[in-house]
N, C-alpha and C positions, 0 to 999 in steps of 0.2 A: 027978576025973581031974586031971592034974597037970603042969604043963609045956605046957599050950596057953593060947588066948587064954579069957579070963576071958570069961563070958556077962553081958551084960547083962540089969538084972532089968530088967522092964517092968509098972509101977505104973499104977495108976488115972489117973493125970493125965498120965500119957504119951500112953495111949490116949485119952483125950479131945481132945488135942489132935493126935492120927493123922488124929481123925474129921471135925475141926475141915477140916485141910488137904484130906482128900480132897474134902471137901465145895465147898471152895474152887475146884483144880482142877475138879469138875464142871463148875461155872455156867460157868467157863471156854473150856469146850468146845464148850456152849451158844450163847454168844455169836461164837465163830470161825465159826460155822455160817449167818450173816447174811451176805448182801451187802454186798461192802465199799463203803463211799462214794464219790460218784465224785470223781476227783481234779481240783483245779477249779485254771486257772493263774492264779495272785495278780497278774502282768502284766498279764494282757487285762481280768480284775476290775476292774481298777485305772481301766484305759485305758475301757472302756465299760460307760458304766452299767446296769441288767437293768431290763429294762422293768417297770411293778409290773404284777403279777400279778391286782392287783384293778380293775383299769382296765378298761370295756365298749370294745369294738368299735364305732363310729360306724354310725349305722342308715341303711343307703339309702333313697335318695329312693323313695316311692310312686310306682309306675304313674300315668298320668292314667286309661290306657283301665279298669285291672283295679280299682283302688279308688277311689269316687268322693269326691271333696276334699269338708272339713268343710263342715258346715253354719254352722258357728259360725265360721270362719275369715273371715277380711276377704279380697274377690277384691282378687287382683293387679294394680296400675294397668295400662290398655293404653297401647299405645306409641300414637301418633301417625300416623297415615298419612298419607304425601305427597296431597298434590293431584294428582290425573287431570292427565295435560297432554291434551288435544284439540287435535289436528293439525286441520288444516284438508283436507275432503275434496278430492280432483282434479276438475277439472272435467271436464265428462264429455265427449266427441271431439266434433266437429257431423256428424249423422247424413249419410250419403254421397246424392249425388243419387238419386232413384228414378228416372228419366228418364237416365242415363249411358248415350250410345249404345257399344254392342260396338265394339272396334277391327275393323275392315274385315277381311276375308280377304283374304292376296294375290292380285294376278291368277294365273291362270293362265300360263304357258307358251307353251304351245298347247292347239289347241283339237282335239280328237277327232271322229270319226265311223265306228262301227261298221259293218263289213259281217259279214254274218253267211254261215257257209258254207254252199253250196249255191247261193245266189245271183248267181252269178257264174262266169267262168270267166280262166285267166290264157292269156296269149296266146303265151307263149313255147314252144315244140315244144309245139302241142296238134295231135289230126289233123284235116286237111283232106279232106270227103269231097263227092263232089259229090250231086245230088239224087237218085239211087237209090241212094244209102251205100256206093257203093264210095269207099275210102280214095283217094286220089292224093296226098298227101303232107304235111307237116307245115309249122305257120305260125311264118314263123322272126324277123321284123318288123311294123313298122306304120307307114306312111308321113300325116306329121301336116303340116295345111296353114296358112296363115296364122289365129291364132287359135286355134288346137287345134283343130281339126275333123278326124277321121280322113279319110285321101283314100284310101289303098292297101291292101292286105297284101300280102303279100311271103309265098309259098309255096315251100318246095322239093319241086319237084315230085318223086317219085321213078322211077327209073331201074328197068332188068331185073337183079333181085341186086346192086342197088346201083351197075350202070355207067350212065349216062348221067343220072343225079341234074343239074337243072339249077334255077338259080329264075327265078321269075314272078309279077308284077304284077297285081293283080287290083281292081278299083273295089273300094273298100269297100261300097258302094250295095247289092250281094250277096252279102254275109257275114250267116249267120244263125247267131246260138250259139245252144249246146244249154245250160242248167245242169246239167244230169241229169249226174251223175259217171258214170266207167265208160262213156261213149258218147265219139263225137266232136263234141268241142267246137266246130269251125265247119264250115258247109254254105255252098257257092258257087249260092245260087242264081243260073245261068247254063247256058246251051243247049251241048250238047257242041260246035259249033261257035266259043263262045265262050271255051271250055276251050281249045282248037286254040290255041297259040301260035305263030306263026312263028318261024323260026332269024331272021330279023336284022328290026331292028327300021325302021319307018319312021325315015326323017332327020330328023332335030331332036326326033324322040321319047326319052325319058330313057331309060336302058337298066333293061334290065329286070332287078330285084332288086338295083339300085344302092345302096348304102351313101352317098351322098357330099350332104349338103345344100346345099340353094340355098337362095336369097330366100325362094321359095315352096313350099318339101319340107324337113322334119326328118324323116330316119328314126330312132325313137324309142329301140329298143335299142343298148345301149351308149353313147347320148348324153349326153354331162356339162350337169348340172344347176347354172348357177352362181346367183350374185347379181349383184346390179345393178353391184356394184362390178368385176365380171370373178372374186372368189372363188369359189373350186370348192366346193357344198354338197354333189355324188354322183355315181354314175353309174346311168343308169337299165337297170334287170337286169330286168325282165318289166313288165306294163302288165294292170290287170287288168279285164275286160270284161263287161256286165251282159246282162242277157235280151237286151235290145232294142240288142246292139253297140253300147253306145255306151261309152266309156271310164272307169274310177270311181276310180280311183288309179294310181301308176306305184310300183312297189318302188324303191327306191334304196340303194345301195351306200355307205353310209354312213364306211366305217372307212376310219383313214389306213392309210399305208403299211407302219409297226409295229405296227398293231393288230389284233386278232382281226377277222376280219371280221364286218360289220353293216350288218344291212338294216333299214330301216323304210319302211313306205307314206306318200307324202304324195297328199291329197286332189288329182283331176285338177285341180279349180277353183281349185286355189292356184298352178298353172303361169300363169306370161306369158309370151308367146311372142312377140319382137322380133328384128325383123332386125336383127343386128349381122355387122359385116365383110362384109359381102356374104354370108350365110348366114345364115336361121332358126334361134335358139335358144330353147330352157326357162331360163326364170329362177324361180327361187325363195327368198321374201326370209324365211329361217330364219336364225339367229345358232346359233352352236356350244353354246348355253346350250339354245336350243330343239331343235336335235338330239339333246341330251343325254338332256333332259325325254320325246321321243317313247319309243312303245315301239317292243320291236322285232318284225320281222316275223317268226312262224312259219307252215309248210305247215300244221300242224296245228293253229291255233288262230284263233278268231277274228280279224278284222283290224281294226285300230283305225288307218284312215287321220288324220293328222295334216295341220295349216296351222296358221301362224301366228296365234296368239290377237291381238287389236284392240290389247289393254295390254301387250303383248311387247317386250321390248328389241330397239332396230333391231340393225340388223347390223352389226356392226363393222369399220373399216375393214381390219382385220390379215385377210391371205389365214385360209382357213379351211383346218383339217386336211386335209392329203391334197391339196393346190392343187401345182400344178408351179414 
């Protein structure tokens, strides 16, 4: 054919070296097929050096408790130990007396005296009847003689519905109590004749259910109880009287003028009874300390008459609560 490109022949050694190249390019291919190497900076290479690779790791120390130390090994020098210091022990306290008497208790106050109820009766509106128990009227006083000795009672006799109520003087020498509750508490043993009062009284005889002290008369209720110094200790509000009529405490009005009112019993036997100013009085040598200390009087409880205890603070010269 004629007018195009001339064909190359293709000889023996052409081909041999075709086969030469392909073979070339294979391995080639071969090799692209590997991981490439990693790319390492020649900077930092430079700057630190790689640790070598065949160097062991340093072996830690054995256990004491898990592996026990050679037999063949040399033990370890021991250290030294200080010297003990020894203190010196305390002496020991000197044993306390066996024989240490108790500190004292303090005195008392005052000193008490139980009355127990039943025993007794009080003497203020209790009824007055005479020996066949008819009532005649109620005992409103107690007329007290030099020493305390009961002389009178003082009765108000009563009247028709209340009109002609008058009072009356009667020996004590004839008063007999009852203790029994719920009865009448004093009986005049005396003869209805003796009952019989007259309207006016003999002359120079005291009048009859007088309030008013002499020398030789204290009438007992409402009478102020002072001290020796003239201090006001109470006023005396009932008086209370045993089997055999004889006197066993007086109640006393204890509280001042601001205060709640307060009673307490003092023992009959703790009264002195001196004439002063020309009138019988009750003296009683209690201190406001000892007032404090008593108890106080209830209708419903036992009664615990009070007097000054032996070891008691005297009384003080400053008026006492409730003094004028």
């Amino acid at each position: 054919m004629r007018g195009g490109f001339a064909r190359p022949v293709l000889t023996l050694q052409h081909a041999l070296a075709l086969l030469v190249l392909i073979a070339l390019s294979g391995c080639s291919l071969f090799q692209s097929a590997q991981p490439p190497a990693p790319i390492v900076d020649e900077s930092l290479a430079a700057s630190e050096p790689e640790a070598p690779a065949s160097e062991p790791e340093a072996a830690s120390a054995p256990e004491v408790a898990s592996e026990p130390a050679e037999t063949t090994a040399k033990p370890a020098p021991k250290k030294p130990r200080p010297a003990p210091i020894r203190r010196p022990r305390p002496a020991p306290p000197p044993p306390a007396p066996a024989s240490a008497p108790a500190a004292p208790a303090p005195a008392p106050l005052v000193q008490m005296h139980t009355i127990v109820r039943g025993t007794f009766r009080t003497l203020l509106d209790s009824e007055v009847q005479k020996p066949d128990g008819k009532v005649v009227g109620r005992a409103v006083d107690m007329v007290a003689g030099p020493g305390g000795k009961p002389q009178e009672v003082v009765v108000n006799l009563q009247g028709f519905m209340g009109v002609g109520d008058r009072k009356a003087n009667f020996p004590w020498g004839a008063v007999r109590v009852n203790t029994q509750p719920k009865t009448p508490a004093i009986t005049l043993a005396l003869t209805p004749a003796q009952l019989q009062i007259p309207d006016r009284p003999k002359p120079g005889a005291p009048q009859p259910g007088t309030s008013e002290a002499s020398p030789t008369r204290l009438p007992m209720l409402d009478a102020d109880v002072e001290r020796a110094n003239g201090a006001k200790v109470g006023r005396v509000v009932d008086v209370l009287l045993d089997g055999s009529a004889d006197p066993l405490a007086v109640v006393l009005d204890v509280s001042g003028t601001l205060e709640k009112r307060r009673t307490i019993a003092a023992d009959w036997s703790a009264l002195h009874f001196v004439t002063k100013n020309n009138a019988l009085e009750a003296q009683l040598e209690m201190s406001d300390q000892q007032i404090d200390a008593s108890p106080a009087y209830a209708n419903d409880q036992p009664v615990r008459a009070v007097s000054p205890a032996a070891a008691g603070p005297a009384a003080p010269a400053a008026p006492a609560r409730g003094a004028q």
